[in-house]
C-alpha positions as CSV (number, residue, x, y, z in Angstrom):
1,X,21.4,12.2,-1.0
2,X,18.8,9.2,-0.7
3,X,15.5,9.9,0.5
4,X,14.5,6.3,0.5
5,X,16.4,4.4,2.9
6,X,15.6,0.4,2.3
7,X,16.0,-2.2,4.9
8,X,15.6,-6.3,5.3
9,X,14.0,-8.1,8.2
10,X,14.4,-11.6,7.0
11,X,11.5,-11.8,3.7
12,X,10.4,-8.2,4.5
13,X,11.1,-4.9,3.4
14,X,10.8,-1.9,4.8
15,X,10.9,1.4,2.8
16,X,11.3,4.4,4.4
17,X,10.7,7.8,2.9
18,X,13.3,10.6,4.8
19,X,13.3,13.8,3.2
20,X,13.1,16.7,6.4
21,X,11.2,18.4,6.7
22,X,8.3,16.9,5.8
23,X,8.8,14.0,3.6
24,X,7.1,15.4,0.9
25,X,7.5,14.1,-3.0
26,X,8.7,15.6,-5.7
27,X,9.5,13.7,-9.2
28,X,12.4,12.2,-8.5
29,X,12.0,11.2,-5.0
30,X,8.7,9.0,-7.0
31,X,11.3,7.2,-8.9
32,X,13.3,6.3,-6.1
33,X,10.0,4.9,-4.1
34,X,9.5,2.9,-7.5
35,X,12.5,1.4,-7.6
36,X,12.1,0.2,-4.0
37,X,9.1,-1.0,-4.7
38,X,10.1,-2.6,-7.5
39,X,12.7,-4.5,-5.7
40,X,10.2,-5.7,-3.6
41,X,8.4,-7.3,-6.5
42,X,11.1,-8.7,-8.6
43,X,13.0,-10.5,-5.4
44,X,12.1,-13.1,-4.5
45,X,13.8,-13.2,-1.5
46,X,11.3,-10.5,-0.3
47,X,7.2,-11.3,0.7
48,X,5.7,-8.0,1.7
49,X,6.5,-4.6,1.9
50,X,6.6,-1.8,4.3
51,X,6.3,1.9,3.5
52,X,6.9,4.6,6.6
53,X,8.2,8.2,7.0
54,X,10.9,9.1,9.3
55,X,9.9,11.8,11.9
56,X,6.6,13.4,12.9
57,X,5.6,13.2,8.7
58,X,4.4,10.3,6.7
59,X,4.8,12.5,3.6
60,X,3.0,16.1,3.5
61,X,2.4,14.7,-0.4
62,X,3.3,16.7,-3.5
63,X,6.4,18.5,-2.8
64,X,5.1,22.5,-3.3
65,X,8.4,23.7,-3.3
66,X,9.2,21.8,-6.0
67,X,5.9,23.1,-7.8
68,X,7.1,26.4,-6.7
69,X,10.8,25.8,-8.9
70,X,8.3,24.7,-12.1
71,X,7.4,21.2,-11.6
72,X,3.9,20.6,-13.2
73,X,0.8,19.5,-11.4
74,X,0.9,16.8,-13.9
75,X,4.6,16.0,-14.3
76,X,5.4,12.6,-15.6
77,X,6.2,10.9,-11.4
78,X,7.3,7.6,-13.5
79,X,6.0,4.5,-14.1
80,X,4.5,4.0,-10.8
81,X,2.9,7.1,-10.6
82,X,2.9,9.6,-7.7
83,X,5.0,8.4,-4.8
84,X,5.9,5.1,-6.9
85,X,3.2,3.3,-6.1
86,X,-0.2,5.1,-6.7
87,X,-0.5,3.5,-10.4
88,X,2.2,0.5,-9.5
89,X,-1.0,-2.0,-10.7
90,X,1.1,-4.9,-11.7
91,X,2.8,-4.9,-8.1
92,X,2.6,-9.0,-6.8
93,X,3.7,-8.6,-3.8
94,X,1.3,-6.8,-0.4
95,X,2.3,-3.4,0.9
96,X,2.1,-2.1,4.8
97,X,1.6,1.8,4.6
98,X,2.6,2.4,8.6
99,X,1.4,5.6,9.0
100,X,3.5,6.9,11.7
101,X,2.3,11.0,12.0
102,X,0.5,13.2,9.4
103,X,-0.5,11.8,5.7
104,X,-1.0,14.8,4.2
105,X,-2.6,15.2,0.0
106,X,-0.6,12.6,-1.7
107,X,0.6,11.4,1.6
108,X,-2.7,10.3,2.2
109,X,-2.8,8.9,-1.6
110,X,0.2,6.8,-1.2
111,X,-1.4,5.3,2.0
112,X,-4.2,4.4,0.3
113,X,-2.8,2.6,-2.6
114,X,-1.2,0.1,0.2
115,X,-3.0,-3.2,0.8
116,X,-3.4,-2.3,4.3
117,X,-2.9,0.9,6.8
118,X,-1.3,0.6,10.5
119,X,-1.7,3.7,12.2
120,X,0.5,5.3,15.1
121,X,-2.4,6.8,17.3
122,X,-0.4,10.0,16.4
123,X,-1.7,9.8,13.0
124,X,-3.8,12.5,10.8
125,X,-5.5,11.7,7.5
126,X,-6.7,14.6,5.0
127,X,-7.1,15.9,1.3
128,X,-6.5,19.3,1.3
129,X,-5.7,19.8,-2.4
130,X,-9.2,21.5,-3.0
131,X,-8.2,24.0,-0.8
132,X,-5.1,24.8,-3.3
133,X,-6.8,24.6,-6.4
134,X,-6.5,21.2,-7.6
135,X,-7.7,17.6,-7.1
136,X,-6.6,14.7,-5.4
137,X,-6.5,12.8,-8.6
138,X,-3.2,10.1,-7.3
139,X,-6.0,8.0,-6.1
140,X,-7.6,10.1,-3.4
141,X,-10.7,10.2,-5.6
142,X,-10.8,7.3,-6.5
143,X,-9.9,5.5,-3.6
144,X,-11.1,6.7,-0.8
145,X,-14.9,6.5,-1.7
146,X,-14.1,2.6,-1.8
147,X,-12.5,2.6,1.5
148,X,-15.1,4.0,4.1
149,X,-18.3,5.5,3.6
150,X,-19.3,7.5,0.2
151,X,-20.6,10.9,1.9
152,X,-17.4,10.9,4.2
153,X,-15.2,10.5,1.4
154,X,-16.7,13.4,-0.4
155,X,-16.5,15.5,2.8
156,X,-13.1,15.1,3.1
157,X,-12.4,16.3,-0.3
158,X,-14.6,18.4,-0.9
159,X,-13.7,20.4,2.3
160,X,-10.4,19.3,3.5
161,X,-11.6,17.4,6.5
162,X,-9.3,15.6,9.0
163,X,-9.7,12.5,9.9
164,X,-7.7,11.1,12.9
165,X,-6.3,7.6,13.6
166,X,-9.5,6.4,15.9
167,X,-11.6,7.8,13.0
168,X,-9.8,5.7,10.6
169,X,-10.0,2.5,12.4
170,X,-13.8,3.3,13.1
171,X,-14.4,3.6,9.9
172,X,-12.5,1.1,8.4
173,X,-9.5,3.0,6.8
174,X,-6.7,1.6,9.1
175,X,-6.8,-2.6,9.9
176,X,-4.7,-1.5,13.7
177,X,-4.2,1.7,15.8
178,X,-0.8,1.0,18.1
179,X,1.4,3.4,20.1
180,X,3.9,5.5,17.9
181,X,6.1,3.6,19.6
182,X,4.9,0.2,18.6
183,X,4.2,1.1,15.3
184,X,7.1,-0.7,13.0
185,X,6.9,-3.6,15.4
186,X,3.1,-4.0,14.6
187,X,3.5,-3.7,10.7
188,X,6.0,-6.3,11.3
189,X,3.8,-8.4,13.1
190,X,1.6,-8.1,10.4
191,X,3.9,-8.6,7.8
192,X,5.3,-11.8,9.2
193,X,1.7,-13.3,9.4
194,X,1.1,-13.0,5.9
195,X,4.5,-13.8,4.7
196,X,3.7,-17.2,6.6
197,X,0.9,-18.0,3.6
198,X,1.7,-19.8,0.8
199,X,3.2,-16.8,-1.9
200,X,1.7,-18.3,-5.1
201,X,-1.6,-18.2,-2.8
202,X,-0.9,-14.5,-1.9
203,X,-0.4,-13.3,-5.3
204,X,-3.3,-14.7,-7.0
205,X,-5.5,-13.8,-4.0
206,X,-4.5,-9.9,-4.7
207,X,-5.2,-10.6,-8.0
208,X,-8.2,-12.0,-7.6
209,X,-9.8,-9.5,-5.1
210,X,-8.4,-6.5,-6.9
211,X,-9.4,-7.7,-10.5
212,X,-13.1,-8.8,-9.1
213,X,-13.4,-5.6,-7.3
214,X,-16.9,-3.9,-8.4
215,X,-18.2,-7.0,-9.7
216,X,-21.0,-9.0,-8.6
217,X,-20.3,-12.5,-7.1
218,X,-21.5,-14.2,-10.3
219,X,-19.2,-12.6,-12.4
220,X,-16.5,-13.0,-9.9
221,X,-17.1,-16.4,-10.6
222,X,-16.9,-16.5,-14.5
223,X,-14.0,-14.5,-14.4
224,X,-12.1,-17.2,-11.9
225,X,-13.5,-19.8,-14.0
226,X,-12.5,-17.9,-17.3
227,X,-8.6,-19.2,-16.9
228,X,-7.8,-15.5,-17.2
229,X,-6.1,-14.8,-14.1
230,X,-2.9,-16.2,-14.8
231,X,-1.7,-16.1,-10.9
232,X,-4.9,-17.8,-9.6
233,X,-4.1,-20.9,-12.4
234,X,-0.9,-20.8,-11.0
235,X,-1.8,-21.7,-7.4
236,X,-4.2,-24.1,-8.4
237,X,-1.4,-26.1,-10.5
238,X,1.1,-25.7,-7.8
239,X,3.7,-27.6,-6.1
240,X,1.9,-26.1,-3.1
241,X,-1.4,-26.8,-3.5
242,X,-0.4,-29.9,-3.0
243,X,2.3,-29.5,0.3
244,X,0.2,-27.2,2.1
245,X,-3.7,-30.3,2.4
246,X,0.0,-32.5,2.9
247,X,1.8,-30.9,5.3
248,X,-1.4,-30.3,7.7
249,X,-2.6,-33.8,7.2
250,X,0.6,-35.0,8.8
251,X,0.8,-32.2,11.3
252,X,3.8,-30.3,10.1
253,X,4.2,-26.7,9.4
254,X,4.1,-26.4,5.4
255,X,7.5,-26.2,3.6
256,X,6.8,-23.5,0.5
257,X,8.3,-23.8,-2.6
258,X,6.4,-21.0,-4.6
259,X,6.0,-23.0,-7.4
């Protein structure tokens, strides 16, 4: 049995990880997560993605039960890494993570590597991998500290620390905090306002911020002037670049071609 379930709402998909009790992930259930994210990148149909849990779980992370039956701390979770997506660099296309309960270890990990977090005000956020002997090393520790404050981050993993869904928009973690109720309908919101963008202009912005991350401004520059971002020479060469100055000059709503 599936415990991906995929499903289209026009240029979106949404991903949902159900696997009672708790949604956890065990090797196999990473491979399946990839290929749904992979779909998501190689259609172009499809603009953005959504990832969710089913039930009071986003995913309680690394499946222990699996570890339990012999499955390594560092088993081979595929080419996209832990829960598909945690090492899925290459990925063009933007992720929702909508957090709808508790994103638990890995949980939390695979929230983090999405481009932005809603949160059902049910939501809890922690690391507790410490606690269990081992690290939160799917992007927890590297992540995290990049997301909200430095000595926060390091209290969370250093001591298991919960943070909850007011926390996270506090501090910068989550972009919107709705009613579990409103939750999919607010991701979607979300989705549909950046699927509205130009998707040549949505790649190479990705590209751009992700690639120029840690730099300074100048050499954010040099390296958007180097010609080495192929997706951000794209955009500038496209069909439209030129629609979209077009289109608002004769006060239509752009027609993209995504070339």
């Amino acid at each position: 049995m599936s415990a991906v379930r995929l499903e289209r709402h026009d240029n979106i998909l949404v991903i949902t990880l159900d696997r009672p009790k708790a949604n956890a992930i065990n090797v196999a259930t990473s491979h399946e997560l990839f290929a749904a994210f992979r779909t998501l990148d190689e259609d172009p149909a499809l603009r953005v993605g959504i990832v969710t849990g089913a039930g009071r779980f986003f995913s309680a992370g690394w499946d222990l039960g699996a570890a339990n039956e012999g499955e390594a701390v560092d088993a081979d979770h595929g080419p996209g890494g832990f829960a598909g997506l945690t090492e899925y660099f290459d990925l063009t296309k933007p992720v929702i993570a909508a957090v709808n309960g508790l994103a638990v270890g890995g949980g939390f990990e695979l929230a983090l590597a999405a481009d932005f977090i809603v949160a059902s005000t049910s939501a809890r956020f922690w690391l507790p991998e410490v606690q269990l002997g081992i690290l939160p090393d799917s992007g927890g520790l590297l992540r995290l500290p990049k997301v909200i404050p430095a000595p926060l981050a390091r209290e969370m993993i250093l001591t298991g620390r919960k943070l909850d869904a007011d926390e996270a928009s506090t501090f910068g973690l989550a972009s919107r905090v709705v009613d579990p109720e409103s939750l999919l309908d607010s991701a979607l919101e979300l989705a549909r306002n950046i699927a509205a963008g130009a998707p040549l202009a949505i790649v190479a912005a990705r590209q751009v911020l992700r690639a120029t991350e840690g730099m300074t401004v100048r050499q954010g520059y040099e390296l958007m002037r180097s010609g080495s971002l192929r997706s951000y020479r794209a955009m500038l060469e496209s069909e439209d670049a030129l629609e979209g100055p077009r289109a608002f000059a004769e006060g239509r709503p752009p027609r993209w071609m995504g070339r």
